[in-house]
C-alpha positions in Angstrom: 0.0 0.0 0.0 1.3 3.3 -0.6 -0.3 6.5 0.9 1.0 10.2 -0.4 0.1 12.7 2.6 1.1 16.7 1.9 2.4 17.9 4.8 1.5 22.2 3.7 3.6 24.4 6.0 6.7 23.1 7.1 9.2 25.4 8.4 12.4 23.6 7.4 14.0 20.7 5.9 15.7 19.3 9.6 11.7 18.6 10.9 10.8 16.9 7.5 13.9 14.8 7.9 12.6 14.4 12.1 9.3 13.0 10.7 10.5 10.8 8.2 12.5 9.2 10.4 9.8 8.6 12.8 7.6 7.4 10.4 10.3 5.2 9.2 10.2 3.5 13.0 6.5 2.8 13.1 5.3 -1.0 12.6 4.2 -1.7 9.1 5.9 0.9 7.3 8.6 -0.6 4.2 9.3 2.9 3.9 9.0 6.5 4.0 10.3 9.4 2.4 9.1 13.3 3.1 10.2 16.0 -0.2 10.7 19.0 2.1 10.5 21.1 -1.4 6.9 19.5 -2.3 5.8 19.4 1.3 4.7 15.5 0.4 5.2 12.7 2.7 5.1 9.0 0.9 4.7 6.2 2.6 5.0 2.6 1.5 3.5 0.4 4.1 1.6 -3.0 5.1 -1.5 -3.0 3.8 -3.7 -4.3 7.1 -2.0 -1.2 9.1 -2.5 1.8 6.7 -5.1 3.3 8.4 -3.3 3.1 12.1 -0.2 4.5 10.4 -1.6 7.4 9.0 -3.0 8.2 12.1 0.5 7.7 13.9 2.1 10.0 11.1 -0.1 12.4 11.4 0.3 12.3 15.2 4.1 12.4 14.3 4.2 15.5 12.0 1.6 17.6 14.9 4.1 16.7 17.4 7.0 17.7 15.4 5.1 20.4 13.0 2.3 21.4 14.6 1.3 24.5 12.2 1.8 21.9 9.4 -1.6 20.5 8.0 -1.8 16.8 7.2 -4.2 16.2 3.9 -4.3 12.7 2.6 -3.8 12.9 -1.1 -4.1 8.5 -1.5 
């Protein structure tokens, strides 16, 4: 499964590094990789989890970004 989430308003490119490497952590996820230039977080993930870890990235990118706002693209 593969979910693309735009992360609109990130500051700088060291928190889209932070939450791509806590996203990387999470169960479930193959991989992860955040464009601080497109502001678009992809996520390559187990497909039985992908609703629990879009909810834990989001909860990732608040804590780390919280004026950044988390839209689901697919």
């Amino acid at each position: 499964m593969r979910k693309i989430i735009k992360l609109e308003g990130l500051c700088c490119a060291n928190c889209a590094s932070k939450i791509e490497t806590e996203v990387s952590k999470l169960a479930g996820v193959k991989s992860a990789a955040l464009s601080f230039m497109t502001q678009r977080l992809t996520i390559e993930a187990e497909d039985d989890r992908a609703d629990a870890i879009v909810e834990e990235s989001r909860k990732i990118a608040y804590k780390i970004e919280p004026e950044a706002e988390f839209k689901v693209l697919r």
